[in-house]
C-alpha positions in Angstrom: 111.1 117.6 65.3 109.2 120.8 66.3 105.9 121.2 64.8 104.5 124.1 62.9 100.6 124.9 62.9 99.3 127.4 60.6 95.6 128.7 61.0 93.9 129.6 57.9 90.6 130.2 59.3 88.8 129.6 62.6 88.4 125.6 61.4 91.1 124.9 59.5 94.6 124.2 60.8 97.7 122.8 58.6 100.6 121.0 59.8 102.8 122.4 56.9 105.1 119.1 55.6 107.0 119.0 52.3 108.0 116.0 50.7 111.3 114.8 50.2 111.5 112.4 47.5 115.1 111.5 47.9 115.0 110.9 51.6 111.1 109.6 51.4 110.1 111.6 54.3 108.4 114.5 55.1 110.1 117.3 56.7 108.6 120.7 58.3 108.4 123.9 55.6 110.7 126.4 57.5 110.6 128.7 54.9 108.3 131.4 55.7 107.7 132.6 51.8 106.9 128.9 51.3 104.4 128.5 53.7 102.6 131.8 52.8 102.6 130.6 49.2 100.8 127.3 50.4 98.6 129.0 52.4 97.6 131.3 49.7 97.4 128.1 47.3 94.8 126.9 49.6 93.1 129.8 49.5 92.7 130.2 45.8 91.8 126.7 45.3 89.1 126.7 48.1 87.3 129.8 46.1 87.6 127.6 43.0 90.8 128.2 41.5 91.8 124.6 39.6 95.1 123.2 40.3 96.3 123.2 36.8 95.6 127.4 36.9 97.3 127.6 40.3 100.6 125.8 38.8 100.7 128.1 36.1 100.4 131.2 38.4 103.0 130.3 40.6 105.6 128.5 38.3 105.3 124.8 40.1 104.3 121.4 39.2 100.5 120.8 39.4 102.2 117.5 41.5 103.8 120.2 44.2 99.9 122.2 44.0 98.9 118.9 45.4 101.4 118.9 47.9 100.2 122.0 48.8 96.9 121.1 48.9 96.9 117.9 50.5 98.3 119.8 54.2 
């Protein structure tokens, strides 16, 4: 499986994984909308944004904000 590194600042690198709760593994986020909306996500949340405001904002679970959050 090829790995994908994102860098969101000079300290911060995230392997970006999303969870697939039928198979029960992750696999890599290939999707290039997907990984800008977690990066963005991330963002938000480190300048204080709360979870539940982020889900409302982008139309997702405050359980896939996590997701998110967790890479």
């Amino acid at each position: 499986m090829n790995r994908i590194e994102i860098v969101i600042s000079s300290t911060k690198t995230i392997d970006m994984k999303n969870w697939d709760s039928k198979d029960k593994k992750y696999y890599d986020i290939e999707s290039k909308l997907i990984r800008n909306r977690a990066k963005e996500v991330s963002r938000l949340h480190e300048s204080g944004t709360s979870v539940k405001d982020l889900a409302a904002k982008y139309e997702l679970s405050e359980s896939r904000i996590r997701e998110y959050l967790k890479q």
